[in-house]
N, C-alpha and C positions, 0 to 999 in steps of 0.2 A: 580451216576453211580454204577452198581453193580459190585459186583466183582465176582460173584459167580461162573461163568466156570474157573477162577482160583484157587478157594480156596474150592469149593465144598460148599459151604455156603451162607446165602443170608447178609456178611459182605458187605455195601457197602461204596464207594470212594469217596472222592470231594476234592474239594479245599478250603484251610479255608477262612471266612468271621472273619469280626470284634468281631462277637458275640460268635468265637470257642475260644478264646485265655485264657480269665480265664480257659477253663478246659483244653487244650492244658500247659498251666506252671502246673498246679496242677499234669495231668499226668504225667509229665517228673521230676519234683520234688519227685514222686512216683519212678520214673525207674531209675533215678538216684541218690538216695539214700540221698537227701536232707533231713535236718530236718526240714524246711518252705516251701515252695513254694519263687521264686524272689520277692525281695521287688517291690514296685509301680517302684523306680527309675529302680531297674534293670529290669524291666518287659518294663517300657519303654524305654532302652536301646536297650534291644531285637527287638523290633518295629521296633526302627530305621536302623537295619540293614536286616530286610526281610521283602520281599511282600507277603502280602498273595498267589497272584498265582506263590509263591516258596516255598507254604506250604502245604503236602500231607496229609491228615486223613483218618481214615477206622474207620466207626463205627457199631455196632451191632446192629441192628434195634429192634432185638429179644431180647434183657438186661431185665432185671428180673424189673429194672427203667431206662426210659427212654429208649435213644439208646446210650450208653456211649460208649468215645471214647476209643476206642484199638490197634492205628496207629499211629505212628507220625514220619513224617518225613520233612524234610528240606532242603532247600541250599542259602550258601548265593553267591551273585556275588562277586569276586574276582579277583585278579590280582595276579598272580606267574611270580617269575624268571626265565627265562632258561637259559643254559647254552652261556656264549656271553651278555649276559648283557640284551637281549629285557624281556621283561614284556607282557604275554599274558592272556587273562583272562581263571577263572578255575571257576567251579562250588566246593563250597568247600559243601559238604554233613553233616549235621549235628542232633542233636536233634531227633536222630532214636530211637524207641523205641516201641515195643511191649506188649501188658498189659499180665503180667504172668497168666491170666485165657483165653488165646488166643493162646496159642503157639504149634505150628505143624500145621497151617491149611493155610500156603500162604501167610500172610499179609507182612512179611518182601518181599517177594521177589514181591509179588505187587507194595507194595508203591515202590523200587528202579526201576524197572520197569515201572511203571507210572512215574519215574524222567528221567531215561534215554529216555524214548519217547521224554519227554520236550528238554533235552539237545538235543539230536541228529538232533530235528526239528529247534532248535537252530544255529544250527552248532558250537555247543561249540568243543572244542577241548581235554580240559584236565577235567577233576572232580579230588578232594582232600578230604581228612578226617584226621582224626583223630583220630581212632580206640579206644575203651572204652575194647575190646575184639581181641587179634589177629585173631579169625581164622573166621571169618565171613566174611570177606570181598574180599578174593582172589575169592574165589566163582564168584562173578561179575565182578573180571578183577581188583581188589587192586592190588597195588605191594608195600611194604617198600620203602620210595624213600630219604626219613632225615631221621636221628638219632643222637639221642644226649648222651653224657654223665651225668651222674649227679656226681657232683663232693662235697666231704669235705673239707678245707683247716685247715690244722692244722697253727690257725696263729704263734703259738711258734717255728716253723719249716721253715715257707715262707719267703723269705727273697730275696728282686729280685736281679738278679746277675750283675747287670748295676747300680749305683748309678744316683742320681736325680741331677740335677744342683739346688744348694745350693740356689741359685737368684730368682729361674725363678718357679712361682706356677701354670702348666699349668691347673689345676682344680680347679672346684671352687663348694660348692655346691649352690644348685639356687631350687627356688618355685615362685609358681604362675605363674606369666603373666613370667616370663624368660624359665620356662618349657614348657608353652605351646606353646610358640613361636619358642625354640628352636630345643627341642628334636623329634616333628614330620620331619621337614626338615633334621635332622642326621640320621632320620632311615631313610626315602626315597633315601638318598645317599648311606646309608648301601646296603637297600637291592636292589639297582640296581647294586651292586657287587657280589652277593653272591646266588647259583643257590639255585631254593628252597625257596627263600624270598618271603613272602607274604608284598606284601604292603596295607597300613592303609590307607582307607580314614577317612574322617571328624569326620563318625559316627564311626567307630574304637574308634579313637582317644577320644572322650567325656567324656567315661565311664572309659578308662584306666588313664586317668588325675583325674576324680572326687575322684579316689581311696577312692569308697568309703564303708564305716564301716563294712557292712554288707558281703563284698568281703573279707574280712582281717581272716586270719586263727588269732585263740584266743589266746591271749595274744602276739601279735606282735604288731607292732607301724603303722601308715602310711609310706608311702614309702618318702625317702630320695634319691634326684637325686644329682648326682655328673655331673658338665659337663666340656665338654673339648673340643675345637674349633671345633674337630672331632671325636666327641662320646660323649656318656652318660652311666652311670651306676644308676640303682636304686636298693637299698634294702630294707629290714624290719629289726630290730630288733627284736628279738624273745626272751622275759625273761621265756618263759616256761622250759627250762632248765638254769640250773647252773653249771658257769658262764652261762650270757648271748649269743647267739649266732646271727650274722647276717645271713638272710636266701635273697639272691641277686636275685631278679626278673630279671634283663638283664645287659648285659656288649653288648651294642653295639659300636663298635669300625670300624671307615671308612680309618681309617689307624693306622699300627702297632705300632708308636709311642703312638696315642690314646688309643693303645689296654694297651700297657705297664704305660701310666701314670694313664688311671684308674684305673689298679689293683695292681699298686702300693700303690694307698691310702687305696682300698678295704682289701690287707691284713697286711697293716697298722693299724686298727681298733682297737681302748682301747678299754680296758675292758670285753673282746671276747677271746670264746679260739680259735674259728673256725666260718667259713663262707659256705657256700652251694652257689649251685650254678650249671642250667643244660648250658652245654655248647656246641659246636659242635666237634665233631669226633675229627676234624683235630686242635683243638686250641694248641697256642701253651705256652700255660702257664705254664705248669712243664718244661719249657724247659728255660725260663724268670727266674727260679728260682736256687735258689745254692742247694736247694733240691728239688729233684723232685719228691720224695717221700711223702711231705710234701701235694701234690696231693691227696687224696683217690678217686677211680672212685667206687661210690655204686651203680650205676645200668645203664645200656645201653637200651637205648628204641627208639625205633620207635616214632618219634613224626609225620610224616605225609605220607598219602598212593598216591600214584598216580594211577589213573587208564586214558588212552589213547582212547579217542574216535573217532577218526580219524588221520588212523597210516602215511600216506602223507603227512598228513601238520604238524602233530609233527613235525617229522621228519625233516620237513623243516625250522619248527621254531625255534632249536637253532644253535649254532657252535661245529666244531668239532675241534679239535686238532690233526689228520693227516689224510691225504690222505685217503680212502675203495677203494672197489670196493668187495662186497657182494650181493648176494642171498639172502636177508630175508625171512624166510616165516614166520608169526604171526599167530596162533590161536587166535578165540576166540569162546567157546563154550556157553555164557553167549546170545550174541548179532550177532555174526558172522560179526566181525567187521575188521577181519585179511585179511589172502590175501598173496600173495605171490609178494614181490617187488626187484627191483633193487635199491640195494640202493650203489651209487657216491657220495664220497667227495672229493671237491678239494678247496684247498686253504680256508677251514675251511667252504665249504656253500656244503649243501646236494642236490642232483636231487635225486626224489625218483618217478619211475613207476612199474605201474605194470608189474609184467613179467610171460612168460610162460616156465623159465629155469626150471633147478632141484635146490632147494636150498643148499647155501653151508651154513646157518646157519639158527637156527630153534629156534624158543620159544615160549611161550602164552603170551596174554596180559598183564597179572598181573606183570611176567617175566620179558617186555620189559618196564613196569612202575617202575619196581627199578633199574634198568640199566640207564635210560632213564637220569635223571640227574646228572647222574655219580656216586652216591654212594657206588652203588656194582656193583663189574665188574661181566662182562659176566663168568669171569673164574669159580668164586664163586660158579657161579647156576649151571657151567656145574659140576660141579665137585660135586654136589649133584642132578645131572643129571635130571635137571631143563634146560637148555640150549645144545643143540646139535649141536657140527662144523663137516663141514667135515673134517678138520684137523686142528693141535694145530696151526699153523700157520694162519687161517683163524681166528683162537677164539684170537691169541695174539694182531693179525692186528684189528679187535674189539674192543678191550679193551683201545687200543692204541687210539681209534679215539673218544672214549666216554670219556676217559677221562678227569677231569676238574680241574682247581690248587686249589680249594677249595671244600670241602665238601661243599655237599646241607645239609642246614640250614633254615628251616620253621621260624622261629622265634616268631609265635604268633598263641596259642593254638586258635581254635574255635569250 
């Protein structure tokens, strides 16, 4: 397929076959700053989690050799939490990447273009990312929807403020056949609590258990899982500094007790002066401690975008926590995907139609994709005049119904 009344070029489109994939890793291995290309295993990891026809290419017919590729993009099927506990599927967008002897001539906004056609024919509802780059993505209707903290623990300081029952050793650590039977059924319990969770199927789960060599930043260990009837924690040991430091892959915790006996061992830890660790907004661990200080937050990031592809059945598909009765009106200038709705909550479930009022609240897509699982309130955006009420009482009554008792928490990069 050509692409060329978009891009003014004879760059043309398709969909990969079996035969684009070695130069598909080797591109992306170029774009993102790899020093190999994926091993065999991780290549066939890759595999197993996309279809070719949910893999986009553009390549230049006219290349000095050959017709090399200069496109790439992807998505994988998914499943997201929303707010209320359902699980809806999401196009998670990945592996985007434009070859730096191509850039300014269309190819990014083709390939998402050519993905959004799929989705919409689909009737997907949500797409999700990842972002490598914050500002690319609002463009198409991204919003910030997770974020997380990344945290230091000074362990000479941490000290939980609740002692442990002397008797009783509710963790234990565990490998092989106890991990792999245990730890995927604790996250699927996790994250049908927690808005923003991405749940793991099969192929997820293969390559995050093989933990394997090649995935391991240098000079750290394999990962060490800790479990506990309702949670699990894994780490690395990290000798490239001295002392030693653990660097903590996950603290999933399905309840607060759990939350508290794992990180009671975590910053328990001989021979370590400190632990790392990205955690979510709302955790409540400096708070577990007699110092809270003993916390350091080094950087706050976005870990997952939302973008809404059909703003009625969002809408309809999670809970609210009080009462509306709003005017929405959504842009979208990407797609023209908005609309102007009535949007009814009662007793925590949405009606949402169109309407021909005047809006008493206004925002664009991208907008209503960080609001959307409750992360950042509406107040936030109006107040960097991103969001418009007709009055503070209509934006508090908003804020009020979006709200959610836990921070959205993505939990697994892709």
């Amino acid at each position: 397929m050509s692409i060329s009344q978009a891009t003014s070029s004879d760059l043309t489109l398709a969909r990969a076959t079996d035969a684009d994939w070695d130069e598909i890793f080797a591109t992306d291995a170029r774009a993102f700053l790899m020093t190999d290309p994926l091993s065999a295993a991780e290549q066939a990891d890759l595999r197993g989690k996309v279809d070719n026809r949910d893999v986009v290419l553009v390549r230049d017919p006219q290349g000095l050799v050959g017709a090399p590729l200069v496109g790439v993009s992807m998505f994988y099927r998914m499943a997201m939490t929303v707010p209320g506990g359902g699980q809806t599927p999401a196009a998670g967008l990945s592996w985007v990447s434009v070859a730096a002897t191509h850039r300014r001539r269309g190819i990014l906004r083709t390939m998402i273009t050519e993905l959004f056609d799929q989705w919409e024919s689909e009737d997907q509802v949500f797409a999700i990312l990842t972002a490598s780059e914050a500002t690319i993505y609002e463009r198409f209707g991204f919003g910030p929807a997770c974020h997380a903290h990344d945290v230091s623990i000074d362990l000479g300081a941490a000290k939980m403020r609740h002692r442990a029952d002397k008797h009783i050793s509710p963790v234990n650590y565990a490998s092989g056949e106890d991990v792999a039977r245990r730890v995927p059924e604790i996250h699927a319990r996790w994250a049908a609590t927690r808005p923003g969770a991405l749940s793991r199927p099969a192929s997820w789960w293969e390559p995050i258990l093989a933990d394997r060599r090649s995935q391991r930043p240098a000079q750290t260990s394999g990962l060490h899982y800790l479990l506990h009837a309702d949670g699990y924690a894994s780490y690395r040991i990290n000798t490239s500094v001295e002392p030693a430091r653990g660097d903590i892959s996950e603290v999933v915790a399905v309840t607060e007790a759990a939350h508290t006996d794992l990180w009671r061992v975590l910053v328990g830890l001989d021979l370590m002066s400190s632990v790392t660790a990205s955690i979510p907004a709302d955790d409540p661990l400096p708070e577990k401690l007699t110092d809270h200080r003993a916390v350091s937050v080094t950087g706050v990031h976005d870990k997952m975008w939302l973008r809404i592809l059909e703003v009625e059945r969002a809408l309809q598909s999670r809970t609210y926590s009080a009462d509306l009765d709003v005017v929405l009106e959504v842009t979208d200038e990407f797609r023209g995907r908005g609309g102007v709705f009535d949007l009814s909550v009662r007793d925590g479930a949405a009606t949402v139609t169109p309407s021909t009022s005047a809006p008493t609240i206004r925002m664009d897509i991208s907008a209503l994709g960080s609001v959307f699982l409750g992360g950042t309130p509406a107040r936030t955006l109006a107040a960097a005049e991103r969001v418009w009420a007709a009055d503070a009482a209509t934006l508090r009554a908003f804020d009020r119904a979006f709200a959610t008792d836990r921070a959205p928490y993505s939990g697994t990069f892709f």
